[in-house]
Every structure is written in structure tokens, then in C-alpha cells.
N, C-alpha and C positions, 0 to 999 in steps of 0.2 A: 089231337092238336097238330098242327102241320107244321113244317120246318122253318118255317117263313115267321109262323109267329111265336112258335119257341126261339128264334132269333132275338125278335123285336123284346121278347118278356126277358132275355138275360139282358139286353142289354141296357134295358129300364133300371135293373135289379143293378147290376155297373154302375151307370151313373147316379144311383140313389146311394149309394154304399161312396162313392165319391165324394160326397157331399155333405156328408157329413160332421159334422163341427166346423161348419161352414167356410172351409181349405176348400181348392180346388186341386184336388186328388188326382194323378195321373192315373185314368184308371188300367194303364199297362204294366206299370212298376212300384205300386205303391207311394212314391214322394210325394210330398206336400209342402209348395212354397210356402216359410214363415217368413219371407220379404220376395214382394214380387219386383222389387223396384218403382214402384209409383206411389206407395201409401204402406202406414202402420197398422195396418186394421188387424194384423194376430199380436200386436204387442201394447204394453203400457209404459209410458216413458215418466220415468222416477225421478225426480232431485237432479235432474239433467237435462240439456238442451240437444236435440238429435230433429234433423231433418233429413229431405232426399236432394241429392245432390249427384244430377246426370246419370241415373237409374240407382246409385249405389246411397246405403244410408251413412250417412256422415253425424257422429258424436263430437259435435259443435263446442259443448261447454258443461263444464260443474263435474261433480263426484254423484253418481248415482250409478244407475240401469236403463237398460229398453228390454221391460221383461216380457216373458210369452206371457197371454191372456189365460193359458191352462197349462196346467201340469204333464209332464210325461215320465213314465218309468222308462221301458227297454226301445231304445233307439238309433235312427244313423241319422247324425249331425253332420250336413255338406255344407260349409259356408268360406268363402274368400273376406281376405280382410289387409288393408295395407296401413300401416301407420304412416302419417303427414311429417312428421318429427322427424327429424335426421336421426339425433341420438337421443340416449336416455328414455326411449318412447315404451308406452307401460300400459295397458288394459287388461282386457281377457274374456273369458267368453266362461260363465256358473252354469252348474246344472245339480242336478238333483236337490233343490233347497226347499224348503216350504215357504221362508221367512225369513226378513233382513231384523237383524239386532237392532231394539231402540235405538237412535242415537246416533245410529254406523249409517254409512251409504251402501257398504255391501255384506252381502251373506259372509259365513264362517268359512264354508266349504260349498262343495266341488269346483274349483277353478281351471279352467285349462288356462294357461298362462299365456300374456304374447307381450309378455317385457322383454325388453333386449336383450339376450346374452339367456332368456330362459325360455322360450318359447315351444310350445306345447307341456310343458311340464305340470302337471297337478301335483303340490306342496302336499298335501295332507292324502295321498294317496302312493304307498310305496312299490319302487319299478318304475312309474309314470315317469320316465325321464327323456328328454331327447335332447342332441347339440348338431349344430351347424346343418341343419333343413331346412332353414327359411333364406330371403332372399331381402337384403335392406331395400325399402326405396321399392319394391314391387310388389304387385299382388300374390299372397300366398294361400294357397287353399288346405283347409284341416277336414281330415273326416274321422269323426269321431264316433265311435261306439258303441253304445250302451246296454249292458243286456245282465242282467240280474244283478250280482256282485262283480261282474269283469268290467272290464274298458278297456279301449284298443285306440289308437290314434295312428292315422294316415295324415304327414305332412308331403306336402305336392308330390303324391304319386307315391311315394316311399312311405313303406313300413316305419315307423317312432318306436311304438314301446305296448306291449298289452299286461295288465295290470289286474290285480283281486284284489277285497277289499273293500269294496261300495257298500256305506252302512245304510243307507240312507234309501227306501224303495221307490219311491217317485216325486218329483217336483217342479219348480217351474228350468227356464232354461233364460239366458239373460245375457244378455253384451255388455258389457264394463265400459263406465264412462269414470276417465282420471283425468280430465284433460288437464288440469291448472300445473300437476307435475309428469301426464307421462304424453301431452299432448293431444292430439286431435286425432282419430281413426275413421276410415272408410271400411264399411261391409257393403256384400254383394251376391246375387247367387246361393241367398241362405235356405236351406231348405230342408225335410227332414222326413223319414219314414219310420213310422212306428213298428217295432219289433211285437210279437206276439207273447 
């Protein structure tokens, strides 16, 4: 076989492995946008009202989710997000769940936090802590984690907190809609690459 078309056949082999779970897979680094800014088509929007609003998605209204259409175990979660609210402002961004409780709008656990005064903090995950990384009134970027029982979180450019613990092996991943008490939120730039 000649050089030319051993070329051609990896790089068939690249964009068919790109493609898969129908992401458009960067096939140089792994990521895969779960909001490309024009449409929801990797997520299912819950007990809440969420549209796109000047490429970013905006959590309009009610207590629910905009969960992913599948599940992930070990992963890096890149997403920006700015809350509308001056103060008091409260969402957060779940991961590892299978299943929201009858009755509730949101899962028991994993929360990365982004209420005011706690942001990136996951509650039921000890170590998960961090203070004064975020920026009121602007866009902040989290990159979070995920890889068997650890977690790690990168709030804008800076180290947060890395964490053991994770009982839970794979599940969906979901944006927090509180708006009626923590307000209105914008995401942006969500994207994510699965860990091996």
C-alpha cells in the first residue's frame, strides 16, 4: 500500500472515530462540544425553560435541568457561565447521577456549586472546597475533572481543590435551573472530553 493511501485510510479511520455519538469530535485533541452555541441537540431540557441567547444558553425560567442526552464516567468538563442576578444568585452544574428523585427538580448529588459566596464547591464531596475565584457580574470559566474516584476543579486558570470520594461510576452531567430564587444564568463554550 503506498503512502498516499495509507494517508487517506487513517484519516477515514480519524474522522469515523470523531463521529461517533454523533459530537463533532475535534479529531486533534479529543473535545467534544456539548453546546455549540446555536442549538440543544446533546441535551434534554427538564421542568425548565432554557434557550440560546447570542451564541450562549440562557436558563430563562422554573427549577429543573438541561441534562446531557447520555451519560459519562471519567472526564474534563470546560464550560463558562455568568449569573444575570446581582446578588443572591444560585445554580450549579450535576454530574455523576443516573436519576432525579420523584417529586424533586434536582439529583441528590454531584453538584459543582455556583451560588454566591460557594462557588465551585461540591457539598457531599469532602476537600471540594474553594473561596474568592470567581468574578461577580462576569464570565467565569470551571474546568472540572473527573476520573474514577478523584475530582479536580480549575476555576479561571487557577487551581480550586482536588478531591477522593466519587461513589458513583457514571451518569449524566446537567446545568441547574433555580431561577424563581437564585435567578437567571448564561453558559457558554461547554464542552467536554472523555477520559479513558
Amino acid at each position: 500500500m503506498t503512502h498516499r493511501r495509507l494517508r487517506c485510510t487513517a484519516a477515514v479511520v480519524v474522522l469515523l472515530c470523531a463521529a461517533v455519538g454523533g459530537q463533532a469530535l475535534a479529531a486533534d485533541d479529543g473535545w467534544a462540544d456539548l453546546f455549540n452555541g446555536k442549538d440543544l441537540s446533546h441535551w434534554d431540557v427538564l421542568k425548565c425553560e432554557a434557550e440560546i441567547q447570542d451564541g450562549a444558553l440562557l436558563l430563562k425560567a422554573g427549577n429543573g435541568l438541561v441534562q446531557t442526552k447520555q451519560q459519562y464516567a471519567n472526564f474534563v468538563l470546560d464550560f463558562e457561565w455568568k449569573a444575570l442576578k446581582p446578588d443572591k444568585w444560585d445554580s450549579g452544574v450535576y454530574f455523576r447521577y443516573t436519576s432525579v428523585p420523584k417529586g424533586r427538580p434536582w439529583p441528590g448529588r454531584y453538584q459543582t456549586n455556583i451560588r454566591q459566596g460557594m462557588e465551585g464547591n461540591v457539598g457531599s464531596l469532602k476537600g471540594a472546597r474553594s473561596k474568592g475565584l470567581t468574578k461577580a457580574g462576569e464570565w467565569n470559566r470551571f474546568v472540572l475533572t473527573v476520573d474514577g474516584t478523584k475530582a479536580a476543579l480549575e476555576i479561571n486558570g487557577k487551581p480550586a481543590w482536588k478531591a477522593d470520594g466519587l461513589k458513583v461510576p457514571k451518569g449524566f452531567i446537567s446545568l441547574q435551573a433555580e431561577v424563581p430564587q437564585g435567578g437567571q444564568f448564561l453558559f457558554r463554550n461547554v464542552r467536554i472530553k472523555v477520559l479513558p
